[in-house]
C-alpha positions in Angstrom: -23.2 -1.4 -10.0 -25.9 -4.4 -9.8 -28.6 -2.3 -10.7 -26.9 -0.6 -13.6 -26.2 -3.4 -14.9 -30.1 -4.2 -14.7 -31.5 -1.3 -15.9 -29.1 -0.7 -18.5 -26.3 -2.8 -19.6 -24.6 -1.0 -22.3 -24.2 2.0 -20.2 -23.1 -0.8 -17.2 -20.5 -2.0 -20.3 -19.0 1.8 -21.0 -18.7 2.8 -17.2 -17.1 -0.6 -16.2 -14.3 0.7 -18.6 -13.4 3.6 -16.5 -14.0 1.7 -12.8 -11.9 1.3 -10.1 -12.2 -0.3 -6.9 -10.0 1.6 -4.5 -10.3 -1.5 -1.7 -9.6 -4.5 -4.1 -6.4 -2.2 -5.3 -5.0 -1.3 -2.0 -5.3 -5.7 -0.9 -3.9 -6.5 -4.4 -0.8 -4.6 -3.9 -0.9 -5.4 -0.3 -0.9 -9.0 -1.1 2.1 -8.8 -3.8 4.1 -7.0 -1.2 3.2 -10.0 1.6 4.1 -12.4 -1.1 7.2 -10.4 -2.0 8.4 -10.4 1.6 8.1 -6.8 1.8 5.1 -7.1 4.7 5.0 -9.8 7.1 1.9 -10.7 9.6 3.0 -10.3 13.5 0.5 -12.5 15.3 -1.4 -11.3 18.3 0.4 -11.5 21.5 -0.3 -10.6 25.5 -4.3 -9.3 24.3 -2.8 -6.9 21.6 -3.7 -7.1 18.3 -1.9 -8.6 15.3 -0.5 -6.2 12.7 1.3 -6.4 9.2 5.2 -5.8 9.8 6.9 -3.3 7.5 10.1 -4.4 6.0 13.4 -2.6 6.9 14.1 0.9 5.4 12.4 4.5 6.1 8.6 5.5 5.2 6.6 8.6 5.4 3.4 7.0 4.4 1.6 7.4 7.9 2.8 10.2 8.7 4.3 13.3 6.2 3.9 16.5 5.0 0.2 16.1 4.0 -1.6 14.0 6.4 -0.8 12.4 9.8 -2.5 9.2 11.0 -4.3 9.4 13.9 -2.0 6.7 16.0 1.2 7.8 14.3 3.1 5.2 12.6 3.3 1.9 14.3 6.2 0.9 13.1 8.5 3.9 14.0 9.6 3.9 10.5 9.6 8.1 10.4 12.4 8.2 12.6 14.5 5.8 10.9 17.1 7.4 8.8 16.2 9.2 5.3 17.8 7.3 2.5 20.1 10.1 0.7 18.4 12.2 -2.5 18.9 10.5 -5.2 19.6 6.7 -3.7 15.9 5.5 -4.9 16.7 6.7 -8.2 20.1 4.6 -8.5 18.4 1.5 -7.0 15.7 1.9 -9.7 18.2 2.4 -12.0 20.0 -0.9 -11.3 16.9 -2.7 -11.2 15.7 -2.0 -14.9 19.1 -2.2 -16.2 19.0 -4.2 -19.3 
C-alpha cells in the first residue's frame, strides 16, 4: 500500500475506499468481545500454553458443516447443547426492543 501511495496517490485515495484489513478486523472484534466479557485469557499453566476462554453457550465456529480445524475445538463447545431453532432470533428480538 506504501508504494501506491508513492507512485500514485489519487489511485492510493480511491482504492483505500474499498480496503479491508482482514487481521485488524478479526483483533477489533476480538477485543470488543474481551472487553464485553464474552472471551477471557486463561494464562499458561504446567508448560501449556495460554489460550482465550469462550464464554458459556454452544459454537460451531471451529468445527461445522464447512470446515474443521485442524485440533478441533478447544473448548468442547460442539458438544454442548444446540440452543433450540428460533431462540437466537427471540434473544435478538428482546435486545433491540425499543
Amino acid at each position: 500500500m506504501a508504494e501506491l501511495k508513492a507512485k500514485d496517490s489519487r489511485a492510493a485515495a480511491e482504492l483505500m475506499q474499498y480496503f479491508y484489513d482482514p487481521h485488524n478486523m478479526m483483533a477489533a472484534v476480538l477485543e470488543q468481545m474481551y472487553s464485553e466479557g464474552q472471551l477471557a485469557y486463561t494464562n499458561p499453566v504446567s508448560g501449556k500454553h495460554g489460550f482465550l476462554t469462550r464464554s458459556s453457550g454452544p459454537c460451531e465456529f471451529c468445527v461445522n458443516d464447512h470446515w474443521k480445524f485442524p485440533n478441533g475445538c478447544p473448548y468442547s463447545k460442539p458438544d454442548e447443547p444446540k440452543y433450540p431453532v428460533g431462540f437466537l432470533e427471540k434473544v435478538t428480538a428482546a435486545m433491540t426492543k425499543p
